[in-house]
C-alpha positions, 0 to 999 in steps of 0.5 A, spaced: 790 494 256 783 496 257 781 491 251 785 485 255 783 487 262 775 488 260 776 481 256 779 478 262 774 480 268 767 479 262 769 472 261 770 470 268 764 474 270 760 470 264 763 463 266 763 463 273 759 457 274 763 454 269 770 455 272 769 453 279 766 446 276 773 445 271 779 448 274 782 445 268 778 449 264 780 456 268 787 454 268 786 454 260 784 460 260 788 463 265 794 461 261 791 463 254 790 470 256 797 470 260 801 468 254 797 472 248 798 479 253 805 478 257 812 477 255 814 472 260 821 470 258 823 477 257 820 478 264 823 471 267 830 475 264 829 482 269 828 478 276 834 473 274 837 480 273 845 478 274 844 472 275 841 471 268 847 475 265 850 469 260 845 464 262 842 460 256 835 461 252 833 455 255 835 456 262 830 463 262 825 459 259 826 453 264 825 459 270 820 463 266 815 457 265 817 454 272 815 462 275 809 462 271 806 456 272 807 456 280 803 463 279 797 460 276 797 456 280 797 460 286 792 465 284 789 463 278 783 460 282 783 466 287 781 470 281 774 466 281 773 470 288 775 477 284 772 482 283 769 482 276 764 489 277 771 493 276 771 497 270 778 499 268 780 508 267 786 508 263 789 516 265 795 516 260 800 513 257 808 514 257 814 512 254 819 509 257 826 512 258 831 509 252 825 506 248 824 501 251 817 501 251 811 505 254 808 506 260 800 504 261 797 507 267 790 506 269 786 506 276 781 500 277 775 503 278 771 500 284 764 502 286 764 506 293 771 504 294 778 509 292 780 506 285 787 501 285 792 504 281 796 499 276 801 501 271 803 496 266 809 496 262 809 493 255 814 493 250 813 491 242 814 485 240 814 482 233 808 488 233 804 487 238 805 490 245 806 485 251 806 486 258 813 485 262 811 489 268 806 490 273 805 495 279 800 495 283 800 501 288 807 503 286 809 495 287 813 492 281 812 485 280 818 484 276 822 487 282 819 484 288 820 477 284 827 479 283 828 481 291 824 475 292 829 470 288 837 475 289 837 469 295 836 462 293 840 464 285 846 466 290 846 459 292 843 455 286 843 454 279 837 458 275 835 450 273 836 449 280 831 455 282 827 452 278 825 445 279 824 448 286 819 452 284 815 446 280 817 442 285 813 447 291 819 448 295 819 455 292 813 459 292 813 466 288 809 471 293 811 477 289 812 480 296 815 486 296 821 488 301 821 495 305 
């Protein structure tokens, strides 16, 4: 996590100038550094949550793209704006309940402000640790997503939910319900 993170804010910091003339060179990073550090189809399978319950691999992976590319989209030119003087603490890392993995907590570190507290879960996958969850502030993406998407899968197919989303009908907002 510290390795990735610090990769990630340095290579934005350095190539700033660069990533602003060449989106198309800013969404190839951004996708690179999402697809080496986050497993999405394992994470596309939490937010379908029921819905996704005897849905065929091609179908999550359907979703998990169509989530993945509306979210860099979305934010992947927002991270230019970004605050790349963080410097990322990890404070400790737990396992998760059942072995499912563990629990990366950190603080990213802003100078004259309160840090943000952000955990990651990541699980192994073929030996290597992968990011299957976010939490900012206490707020789970993975679950925010599944509130988000409980609706439109009540109404339509996964394939269906999907195509919104590449479409821009849909837009994951990662909002959180109260």
């Amino acid at each position: 996590v510290l390795d990735s993170s610090t990769r990630i804010l340095s290579t934005l910091e350095q190539r700033r100038a660069e990533f602003r003339k060449d989106p198309a060179a800013l969404k190839q990073f951004i996708n690179g550094e999402f697809n080496r550090m986050f497993d999405r189809d394992y994470a596309a399978r939490l937010v379908l949550g029921v819905h996704g319950r005897g849905a065929s691999e091609a179908d999550v992976k359907l979703f998990s793209d169509a989530l993945a590319d509306n979210l860099m989209a979305r934010y992947g030119t927002s991270l230019l704006d970004f605050n790349t003087r963080l410097t990322v603490k990890v404070k400790s890392e737990s396992p998760l309940p059942g072995g499912r993995g563990v629990r990366v907590t950190t603080q990213m570190l802003r100078a004259g402000k309160d840090p943000i507290p952000v955990d990651y879960l990541l699980r192994n996958v073929g030996g290597k640790w992968k990011v299957f969850d976010v939490m900012i502030e206490g707020i789970s993406y993975v679950q925010a997503f599944k509130n988000q998407f409980d609706a439109p899968l009540n109404q339509k197919s996964i394939k269906q939910v999907a195509a919104d989303l590449r479409a821009g009908k849909l837009q994951a907002n990662g909002t959180a319900k109260k």
